[in-house]
C-alpha positions as CSV (number, residue, x, y, z in Angstrom):
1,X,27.6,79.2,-92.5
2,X,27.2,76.7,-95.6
3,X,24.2,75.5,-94.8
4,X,23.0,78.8,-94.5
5,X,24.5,80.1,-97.8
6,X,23.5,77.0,-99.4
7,X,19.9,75.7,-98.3
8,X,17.9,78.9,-96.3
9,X,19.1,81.0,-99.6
10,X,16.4,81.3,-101.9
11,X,18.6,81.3,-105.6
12,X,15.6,81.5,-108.0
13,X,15.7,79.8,-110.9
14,X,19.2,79.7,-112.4
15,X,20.9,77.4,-114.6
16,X,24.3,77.4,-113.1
17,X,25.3,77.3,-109.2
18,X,29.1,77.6,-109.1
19,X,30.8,77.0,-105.4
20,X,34.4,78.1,-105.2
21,X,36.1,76.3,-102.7
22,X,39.3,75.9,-101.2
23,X,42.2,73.0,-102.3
24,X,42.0,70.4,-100.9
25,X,39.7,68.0,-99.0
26,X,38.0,69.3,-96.1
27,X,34.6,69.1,-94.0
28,X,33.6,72.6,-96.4
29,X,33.8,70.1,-99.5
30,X,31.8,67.2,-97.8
31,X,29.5,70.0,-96.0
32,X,28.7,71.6,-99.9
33,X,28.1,68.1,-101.6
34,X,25.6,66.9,-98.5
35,X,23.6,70.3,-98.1
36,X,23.3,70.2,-102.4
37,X,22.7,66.4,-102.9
38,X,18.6,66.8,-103.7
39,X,19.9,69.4,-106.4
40,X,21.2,66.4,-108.4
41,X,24.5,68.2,-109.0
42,X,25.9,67.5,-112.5
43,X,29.4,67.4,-111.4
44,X,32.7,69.6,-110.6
45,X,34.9,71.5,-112.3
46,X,37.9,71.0,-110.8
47,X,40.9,74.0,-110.9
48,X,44.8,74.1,-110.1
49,X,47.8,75.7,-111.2
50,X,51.1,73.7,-113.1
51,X,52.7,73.6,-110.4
52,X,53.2,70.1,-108.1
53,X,51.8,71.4,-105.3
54,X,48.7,72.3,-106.1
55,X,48.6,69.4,-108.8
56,X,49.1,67.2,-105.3
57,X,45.9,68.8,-104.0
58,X,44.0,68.4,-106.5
59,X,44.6,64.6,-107.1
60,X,43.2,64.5,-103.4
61,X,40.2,66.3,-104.1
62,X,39.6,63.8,-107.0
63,X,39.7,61.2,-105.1
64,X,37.0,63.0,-102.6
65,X,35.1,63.2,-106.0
66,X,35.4,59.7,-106.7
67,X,34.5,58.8,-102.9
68,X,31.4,60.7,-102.8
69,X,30.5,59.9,-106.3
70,X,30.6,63.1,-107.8
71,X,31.3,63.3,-111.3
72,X,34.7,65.5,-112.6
73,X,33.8,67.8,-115.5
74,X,37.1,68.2,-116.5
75,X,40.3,70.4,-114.9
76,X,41.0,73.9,-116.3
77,X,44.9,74.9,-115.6
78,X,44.7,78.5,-114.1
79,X,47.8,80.4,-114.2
80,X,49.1,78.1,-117.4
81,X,51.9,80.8,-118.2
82,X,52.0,84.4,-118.9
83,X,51.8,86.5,-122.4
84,X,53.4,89.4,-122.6
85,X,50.7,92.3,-124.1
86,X,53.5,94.0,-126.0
87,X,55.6,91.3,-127.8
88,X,53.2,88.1,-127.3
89,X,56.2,85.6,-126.0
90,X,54.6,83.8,-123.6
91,X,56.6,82.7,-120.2
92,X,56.0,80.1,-117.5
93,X,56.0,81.9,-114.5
94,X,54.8,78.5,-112.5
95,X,57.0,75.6,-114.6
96,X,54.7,72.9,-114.7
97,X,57.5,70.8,-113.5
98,X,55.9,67.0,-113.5
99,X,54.0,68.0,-116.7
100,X,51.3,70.1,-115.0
101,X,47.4,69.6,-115.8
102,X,48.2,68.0,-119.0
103,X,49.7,64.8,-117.9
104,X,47.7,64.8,-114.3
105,X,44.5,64.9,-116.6
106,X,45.8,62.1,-119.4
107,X,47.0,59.6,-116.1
108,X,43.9,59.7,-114.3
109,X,41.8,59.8,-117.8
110,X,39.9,62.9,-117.0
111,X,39.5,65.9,-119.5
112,X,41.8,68.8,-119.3
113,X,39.0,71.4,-120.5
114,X,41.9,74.3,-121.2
115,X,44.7,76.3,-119.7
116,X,43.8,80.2,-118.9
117,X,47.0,82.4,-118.8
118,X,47.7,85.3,-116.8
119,X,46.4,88.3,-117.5
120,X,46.4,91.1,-115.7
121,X,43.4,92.6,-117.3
122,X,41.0,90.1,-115.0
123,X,42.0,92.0,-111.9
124,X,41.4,95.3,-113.1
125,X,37.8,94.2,-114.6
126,X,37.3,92.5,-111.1
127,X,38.4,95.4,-109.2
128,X,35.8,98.0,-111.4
129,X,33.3,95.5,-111.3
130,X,33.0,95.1,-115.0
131,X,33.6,91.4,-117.1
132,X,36.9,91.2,-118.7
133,X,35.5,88.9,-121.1
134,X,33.6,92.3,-122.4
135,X,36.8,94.7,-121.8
136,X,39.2,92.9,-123.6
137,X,37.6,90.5,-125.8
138,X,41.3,89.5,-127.9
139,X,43.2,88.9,-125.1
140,X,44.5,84.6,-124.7
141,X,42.9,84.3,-121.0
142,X,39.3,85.8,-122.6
143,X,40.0,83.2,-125.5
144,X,40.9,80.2,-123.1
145,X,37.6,80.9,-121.2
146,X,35.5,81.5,-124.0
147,X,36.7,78.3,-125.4
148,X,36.0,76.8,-122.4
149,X,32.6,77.5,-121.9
150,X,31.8,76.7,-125.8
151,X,33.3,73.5,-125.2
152,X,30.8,72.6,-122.2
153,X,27.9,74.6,-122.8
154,X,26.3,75.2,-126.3
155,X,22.3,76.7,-125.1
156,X,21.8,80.1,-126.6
157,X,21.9,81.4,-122.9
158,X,25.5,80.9,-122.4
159,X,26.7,81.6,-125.8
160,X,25.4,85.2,-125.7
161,X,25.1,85.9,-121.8
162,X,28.9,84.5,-120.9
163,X,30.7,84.7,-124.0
164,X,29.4,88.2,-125.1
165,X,27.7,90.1,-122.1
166,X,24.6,90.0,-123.8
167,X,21.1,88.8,-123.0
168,X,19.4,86.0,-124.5
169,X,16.7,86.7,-126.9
């Protein structure tokens, strides 16, 4: 099913190729990193949440990184804490209890690109099929991504096309 997905698809030309996988390391991970090898892949971005357990994970799927020679983008903290639309107090729903993706990243000397809170705005754009990044432009999880991106990608295709729903001109 990966190879399928990943080699007899014909993709075009596009600038980005981003493979969601699950935690951990498994023979999907090994199965996406031999099938895209000739693509010369530039590296992973590599997601958790504050909490140990998945921070646990994710130090194994590092090491897989390391292993297979793979470089690590950074880390972006999903879930970092959640901000309340009507008084702005934020809370920590998962405590980052060892420090969270923060202190993982400054240990093992790899960037933390940014935390993205909750916000229950991305399910409802999901759900309608529409970008939240469009529907609520203010909101901290749209600003977390936004900074993200900006931080790792600065062509004029990316600054208009992900941060603003637009098309290059």
């Amino acid at each position: 099913m990966i190879k399928q997905f990943l080699r007899d698809v014909d993709w075009g030309e596009v600038d980005y190729l981003i493979v969601d996988t699950p935690p951990g390391t498994s023979d999907e991970h090994l199965s996406v990193i031999q099938y895209l090898a000739a693509a010369h892949i530039d590296g992973a971005v590599v997601i958790t949440t504050p909490q140990e357990v998945s921070l646990q994970d994710v130090r194994k799927e590092i090491n897989f990184c390391h292993k297979v020679k793979l470089p690590i983008i950074g880390v972006v903290e999903n879930m970092s804490g959640f901000i309340c639309p009507k008084c702005k107090k934020e809370s920590q729903i998962f405590a980052p209890t060892t420090g969270g993706a923060e202190v993982m990243c400054q240990d093992l000397k790899i960037p933390l690109l940014g935390k993205v809170p909750l916000d229950p705005h991305i399910g409802k754009s999901c759900d309608e099929g529409r970008s939240f990044l469009i529907d609520v432009p203010d909101s901290p999880a749209t600003l977390a991504y936004r900074s993200i991106i900006q931080s790792k990608c600065s062509c004029e295709s990316c600054e208009s096309r992900w941060l603003w729903g637009q098309e290059a001109t």
